[in-house]
N, C-alpha and C positions, 0 to 999 in steps of 0.2 A: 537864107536871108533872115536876117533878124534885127526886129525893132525894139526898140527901147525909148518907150516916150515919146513917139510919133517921127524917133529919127532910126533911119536906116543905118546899120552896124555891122562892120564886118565882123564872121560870124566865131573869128578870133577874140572879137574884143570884149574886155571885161564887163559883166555881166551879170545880174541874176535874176532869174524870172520870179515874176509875180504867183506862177504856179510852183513853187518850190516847196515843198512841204517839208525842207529843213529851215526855210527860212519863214514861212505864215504857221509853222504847227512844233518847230525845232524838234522834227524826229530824226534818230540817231540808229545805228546797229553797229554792234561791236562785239567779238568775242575774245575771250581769255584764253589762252593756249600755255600748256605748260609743256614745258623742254627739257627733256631729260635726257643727257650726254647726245646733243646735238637733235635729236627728234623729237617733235611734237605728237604730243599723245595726243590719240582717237584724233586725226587729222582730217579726216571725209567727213566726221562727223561735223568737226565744228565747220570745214566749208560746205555741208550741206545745212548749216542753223543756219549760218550769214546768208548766204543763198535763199533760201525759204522766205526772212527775216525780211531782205530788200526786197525781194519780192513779192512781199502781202504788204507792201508799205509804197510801192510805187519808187523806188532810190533804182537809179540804176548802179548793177555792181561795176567798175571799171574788167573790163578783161582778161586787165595781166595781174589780177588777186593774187592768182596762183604764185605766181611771182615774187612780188611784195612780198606773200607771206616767208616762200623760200628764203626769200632773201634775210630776212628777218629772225628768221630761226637759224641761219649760217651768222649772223651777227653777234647772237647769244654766244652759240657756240666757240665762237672765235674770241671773245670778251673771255673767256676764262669760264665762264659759268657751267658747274656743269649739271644746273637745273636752274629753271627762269621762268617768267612770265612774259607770254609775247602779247600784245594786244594789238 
């Protein structure tokens, strides 16, 4: 259940909370990833900075990261590049 302003909202609907510390303090995390012929270098590493990062900051990480990221470095790759910057 979730309230917003004294009304009751389904817990779909758009929102953002007053405890949100991207929206009262605009903290961020993001890393740079470089891609070369399709693979990102030191890959654990940088998803263990993000990881670490949201977690000493209270951001919850979404789940399918890992994902995302795959995805995004198969993006490069397919674009022709064959070194990039994923962020």
């Amino acid at each position: 259940m979730i309230w917003v302003n004294g009304h009751r909202m389904p817990a779909d609907a758009p929102h953002l909370s007053a405890l949100d510390r991207g929206f009262t303090l605009a903290d961020g995390v993001f890393e740079t990833m470089r891609v070369y012929d399709g693979h990102a270098f030191r890959l654990d590493a940088h998803m263990r900075r993000l990881s670490d990062a949201t977690s000493a900051l209270g951001i919850p990480l979404p789940t399918d990261i890992g994902e995302v990221v795959r995805r995004a470095v198969v993006e490069a790759s397919a674009s022709g590049l064959r070194e990039a910057s994923v962020r």
